[in-house]
N, C-alpha and C positions, 0 to 999 in steps of 0.2 A: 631436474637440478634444483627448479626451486623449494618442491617442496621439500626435499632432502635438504637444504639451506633453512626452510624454515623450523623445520625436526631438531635439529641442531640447536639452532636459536630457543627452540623454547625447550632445551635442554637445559640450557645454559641458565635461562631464568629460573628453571625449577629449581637450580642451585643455585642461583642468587636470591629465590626469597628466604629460605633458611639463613642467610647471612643476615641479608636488612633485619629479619625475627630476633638476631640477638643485639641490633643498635640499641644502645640505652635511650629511654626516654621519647623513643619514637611514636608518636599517635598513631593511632591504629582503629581503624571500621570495627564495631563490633557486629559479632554473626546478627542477622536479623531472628526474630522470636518468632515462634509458629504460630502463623496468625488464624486467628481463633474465629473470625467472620468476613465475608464479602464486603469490598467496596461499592460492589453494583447496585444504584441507583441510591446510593446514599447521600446523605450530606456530608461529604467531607471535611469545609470548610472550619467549619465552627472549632474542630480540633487538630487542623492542621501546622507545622511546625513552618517558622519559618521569624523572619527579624521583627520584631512588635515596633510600629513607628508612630504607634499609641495604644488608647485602648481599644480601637476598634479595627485598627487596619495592621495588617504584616503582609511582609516582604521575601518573595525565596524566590531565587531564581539560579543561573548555572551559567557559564562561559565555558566555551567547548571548544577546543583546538585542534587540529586534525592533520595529518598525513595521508594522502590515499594516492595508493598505485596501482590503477587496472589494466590489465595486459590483455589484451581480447584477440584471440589467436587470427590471422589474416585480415583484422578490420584497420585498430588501430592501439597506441600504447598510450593511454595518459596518467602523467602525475601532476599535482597538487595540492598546494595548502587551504583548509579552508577552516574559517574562524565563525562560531556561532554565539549567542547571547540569546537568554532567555528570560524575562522578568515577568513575575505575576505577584497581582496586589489582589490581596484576599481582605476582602471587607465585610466586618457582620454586625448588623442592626436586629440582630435575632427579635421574628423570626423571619426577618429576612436577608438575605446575604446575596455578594455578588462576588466573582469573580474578574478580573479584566487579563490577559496573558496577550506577553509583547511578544516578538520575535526579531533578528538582525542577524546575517548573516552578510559576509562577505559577496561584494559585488551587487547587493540588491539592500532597498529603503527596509524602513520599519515597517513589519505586517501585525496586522491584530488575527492572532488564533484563536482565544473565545473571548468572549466579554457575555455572561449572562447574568441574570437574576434568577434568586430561588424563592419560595416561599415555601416556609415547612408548615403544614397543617396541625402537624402535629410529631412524636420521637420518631414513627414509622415513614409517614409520606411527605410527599412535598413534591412541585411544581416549581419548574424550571425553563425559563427565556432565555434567548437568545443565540448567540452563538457558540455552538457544543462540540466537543469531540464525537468522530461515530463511535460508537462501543463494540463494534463487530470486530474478533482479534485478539489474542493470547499477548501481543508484543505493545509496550508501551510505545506512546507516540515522541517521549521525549529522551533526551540520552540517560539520564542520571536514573530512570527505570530498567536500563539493559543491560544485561552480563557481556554483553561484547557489543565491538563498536558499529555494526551494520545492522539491519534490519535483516528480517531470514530469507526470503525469497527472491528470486533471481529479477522476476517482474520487480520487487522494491527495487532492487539494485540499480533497473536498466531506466526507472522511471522519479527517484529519489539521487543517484546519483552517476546514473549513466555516464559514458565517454561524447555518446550522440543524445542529440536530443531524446528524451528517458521516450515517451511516449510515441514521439515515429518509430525508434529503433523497436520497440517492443512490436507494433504494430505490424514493421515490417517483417519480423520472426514470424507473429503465427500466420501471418499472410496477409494480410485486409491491406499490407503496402501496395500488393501486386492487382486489386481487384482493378483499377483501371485501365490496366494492357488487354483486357477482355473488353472495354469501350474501344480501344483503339486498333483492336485486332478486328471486332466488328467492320470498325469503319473502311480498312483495308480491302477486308474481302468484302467489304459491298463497290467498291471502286471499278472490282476486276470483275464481279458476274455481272450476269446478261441482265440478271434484275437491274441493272442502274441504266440500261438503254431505256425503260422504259418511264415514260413519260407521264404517268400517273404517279410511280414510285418517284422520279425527281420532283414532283410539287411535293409530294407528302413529305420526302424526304432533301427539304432546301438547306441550305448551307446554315438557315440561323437553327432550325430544327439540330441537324447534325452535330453543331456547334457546343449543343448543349450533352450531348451523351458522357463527356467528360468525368467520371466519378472522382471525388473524392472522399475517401473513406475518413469518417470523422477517427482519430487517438483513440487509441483505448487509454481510459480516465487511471486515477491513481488509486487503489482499489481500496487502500485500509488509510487508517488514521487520518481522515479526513475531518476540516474545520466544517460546521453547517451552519446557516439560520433554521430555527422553528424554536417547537414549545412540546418538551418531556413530561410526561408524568411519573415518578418513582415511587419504587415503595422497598425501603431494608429495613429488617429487623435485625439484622447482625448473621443469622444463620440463610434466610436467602431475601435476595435482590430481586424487581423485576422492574422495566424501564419500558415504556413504549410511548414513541416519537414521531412526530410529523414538522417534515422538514423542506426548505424549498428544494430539495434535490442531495441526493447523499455520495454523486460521482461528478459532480459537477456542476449541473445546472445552478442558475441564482436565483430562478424566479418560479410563478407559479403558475404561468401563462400554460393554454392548452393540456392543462391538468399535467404538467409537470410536475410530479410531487414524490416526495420519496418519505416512506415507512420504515418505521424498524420498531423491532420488539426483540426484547434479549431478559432471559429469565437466567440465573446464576444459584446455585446451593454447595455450602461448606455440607461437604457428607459427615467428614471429621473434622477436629481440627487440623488445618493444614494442606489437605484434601477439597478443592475448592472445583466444580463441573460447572460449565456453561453453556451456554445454547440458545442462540440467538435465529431473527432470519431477517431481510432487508430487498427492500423492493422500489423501483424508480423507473415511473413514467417516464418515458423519455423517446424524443423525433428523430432525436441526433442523424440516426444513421439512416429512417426512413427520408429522410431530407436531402440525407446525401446522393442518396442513390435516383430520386423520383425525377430529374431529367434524363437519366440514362433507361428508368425505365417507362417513362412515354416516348422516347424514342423507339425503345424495343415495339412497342406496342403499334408505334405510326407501320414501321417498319412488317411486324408482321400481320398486319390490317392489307398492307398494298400487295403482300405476297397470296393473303387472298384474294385480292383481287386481281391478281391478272397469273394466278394459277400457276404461279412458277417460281422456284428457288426454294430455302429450308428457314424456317422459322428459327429466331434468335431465342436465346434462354435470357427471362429478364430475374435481376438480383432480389433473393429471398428480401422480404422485409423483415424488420424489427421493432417492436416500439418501447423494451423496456432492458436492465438492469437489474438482475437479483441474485442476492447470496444466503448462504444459509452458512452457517459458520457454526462449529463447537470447539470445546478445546477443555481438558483435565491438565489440573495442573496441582505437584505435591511440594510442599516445604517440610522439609523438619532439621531443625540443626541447619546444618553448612550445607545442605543437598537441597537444589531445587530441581526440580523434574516438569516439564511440561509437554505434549502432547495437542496436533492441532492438526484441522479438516476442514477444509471449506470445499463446497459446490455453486458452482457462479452460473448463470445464462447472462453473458454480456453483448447483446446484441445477434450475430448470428454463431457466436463463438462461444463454445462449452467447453466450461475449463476446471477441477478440480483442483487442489491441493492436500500437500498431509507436509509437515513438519513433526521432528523431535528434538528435542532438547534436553542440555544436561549441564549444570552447574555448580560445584564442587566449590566452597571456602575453606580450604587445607589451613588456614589459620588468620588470626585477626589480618593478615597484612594479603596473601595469595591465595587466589579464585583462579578456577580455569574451568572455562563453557567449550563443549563440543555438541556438533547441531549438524544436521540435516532434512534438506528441505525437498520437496519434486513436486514438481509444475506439469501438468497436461495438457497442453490447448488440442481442440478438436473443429472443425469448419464442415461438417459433412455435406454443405450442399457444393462444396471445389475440393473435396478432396484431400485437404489440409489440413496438415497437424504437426504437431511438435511439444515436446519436452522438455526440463530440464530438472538436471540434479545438484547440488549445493552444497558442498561440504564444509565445516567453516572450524577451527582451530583458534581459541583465544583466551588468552593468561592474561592477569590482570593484580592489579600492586595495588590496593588503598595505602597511600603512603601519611598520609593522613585523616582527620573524618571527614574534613573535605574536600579532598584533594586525591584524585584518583587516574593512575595511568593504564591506559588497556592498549594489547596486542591483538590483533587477528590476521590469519592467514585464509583467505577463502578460496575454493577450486570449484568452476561450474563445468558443467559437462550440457553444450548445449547440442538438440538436434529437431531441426526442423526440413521438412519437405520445401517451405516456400523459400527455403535460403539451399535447397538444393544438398545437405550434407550434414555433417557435423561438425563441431567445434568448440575450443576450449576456451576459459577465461580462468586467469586467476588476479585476485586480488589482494594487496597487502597495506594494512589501515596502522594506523598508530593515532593513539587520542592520546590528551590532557583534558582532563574534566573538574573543573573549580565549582562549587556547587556552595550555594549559603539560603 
């Protein structure tokens, strides 16, 4: 029903931009020009648009307004509004130049997303501090970059804008929610066998000992368009990009302790103009989940140490380790005219979970005033040492009205098909977004 209701709907718009197209005098977006070279690893800055509040500083930033209704089949229903702001002061002392980007959203303070320093060496290269966007990722990290109002994958959705907390709910999908009923199923059946009469096993196995088998499995992190600290080095010449970065951590982490460190390197080439390929790969030390788990497995360990010793009962299985985070990412993407096309893959090892993706996208400017994006996205998670896995698919519908040059309304209709083992079945979600986007 509803997506027949939304069919409808953006029936109905399709016949209402032809009307707005004949308002007299109405401003109108014009199509973007087929762009002729990479942004990757460039200096931006220096010829970027935005309000001059002299001659060295400008001003651009966006106000975002929002509608969103997700309906998640047998969990739960939420609607609300949510209101966002965006401000960045671009500063250039050529040749050195900085960036600072604010953030505010409804319900939470003011955050800082980057604030770095660059220094160009020279028209090709240049070095850059502080804190960065990661580059891994075909979709921008801010609205006024996107043909329609959501981000593409299902993990953004449950983890950017979820109904439950983004990153338990995600977690408890591919399964890592459920890994500690195997500490607490352990401790059960050690209660009832003949192992626990005996009196070697109860020292090794004391209450503070026991106490500790508890897992908790650390979130799975927020995977793309993440803020970092470190220090980039770049190099564009207009036809290709390359960037490689060392940073305190690119999923989380903030610090550098215990060789927590996260890498990334991403190379980009305009093949033509318009025709724009990339391909990156990203890498992060990380304890997170060995931490998590290393009282449950000296547990295991005490546990089947006593079973050799007194020659009776069945040895427990202790949880795979982990120590890192890595993605490999590409994505093709074409402009010409009113048609953008893009095309996206990533491959992840995120602790003991392997997870793929592939996205498509498609986005049509039928004329200065109406655009319409159709996209889909599928998600793999895979656990092979529990047996766990899960999917999901993403279908997303979204017409969109530049009613102005800076003033822009978008619709999206999205429908997920989700299906995991650890949630026992399948199940639906749909969501329905409505934006205002003021942009100067």
């Amino acid at each position: 029903m509803k997506l027949t209701l939304c069919i409808v709907t953006t029936a109905l718009l399709l016949g209402g931009s032809t009307i707005f197209a004949q308002v007299p005098g109405m401003m109108t977006m014009q199509q973007a020009s087929v762009p002729q070279g990479t942004d990757l690893g460039a200096n931006t800055t220096v010829n970027a648009a935005g309000i001059a509040l002299g001659n060295r500083v400008k001003l651009r930033g966006f106000v975002d307004f929002r509608y969103d209704n997700t309906d998640v089949e047998y969990v739960d229903h939420d609607k609300r509004f949510r209101t966002g702001v965006d401000l960045d002061l671009l500063i250039d002392f050529s040749p050195v130049t900085s960036e600072i980007h604010l953030n505010a959203a409804s319900g939470s303070g003011v955050s800082l997303e980057q604030a770095f320093i660059r220094y160009s060496f020279n028209r090709d290269f240049n070095l850059s501090m502080g804190r960065q966007l990661t580059v891994m990722g075909m979709e921008s990290d801010e609205s006024t970059g996107l043909h329609q109002v959501s981000h593409g994958y299902a993990a953004d959705v449950a983890i950017e804008d979820g109904i439950q907390p983004g990153p338990a709910a995600l977690s408890s999908f591919v399964g890592l929610g459920q890994l500690s009923t195997v500490a607490s199923a352990a401790t059960a059946s050690l209660q009832t066998s003949t192992l626990a009469q005996d009196v070697t096993t109860r020292n090794a196995l004391n209450a503070a000992t026991t106490a500790r088998i508890q897992i908790s499995a650390p979130q799975l992190p927020q995977f793309r368009r993440n803020y970092v600290d470190g220090v980039r080095a770049n190099f564009n010449n207009a036809r290709f990009g390359l960037t490689i970065g060392l940073h305190n951590g690119l999923w989380g982490d903030d610090n550098l302790n215990d060789s927590n460190i996260g890498i990334d390197i991403a190379a980009a080439m305009m093949i033509v103009p318009g025709l724009e390929w990339q391909m990156g790969y990203a890498y992060e030390s990380n304890d997170n989940w060995d931490e998590s788990v290393a009282g449950y497995n000296s547990w295991v360990n005490a546990h089947n140490s006593a079973i050799t010793a007194t020659n009776r009962g069945t040895g427990l299985m202790s949880m795979p380790t982990a120590d890192h985070i890595s993605q490999f990412n590409t994505f093709l993407t074409y402009q010409t005219g009113g048609l953008t096309l893009g095309i996206e893959y990533d491959m992840w090892d995120i602790y003991i979970v392997d997870m793929w993706n592939v996205m498509l996208m498609g986005n049509y400017q039928f004329n200065n005033l109406f655009g319409l994006t159709l996209r889909y996205s599928h998600e793999d998670f895979d656990i092979d040492a529990f047996s766990m896995d899960g999917d999901t698919d993403r279908f997303t519908i979204s017409p969109s009205f530049s009613i102005t040059d800076n003033f822009t309304i978008r619709l999206e209709y999205s429908h997920i098909s989700l299906d995991s083992t650890a949630l026992g079945g399948s199940y639906d979600a749909d969501e329905v977004y409505a934006e205002t986007l003021f942009n100067f």
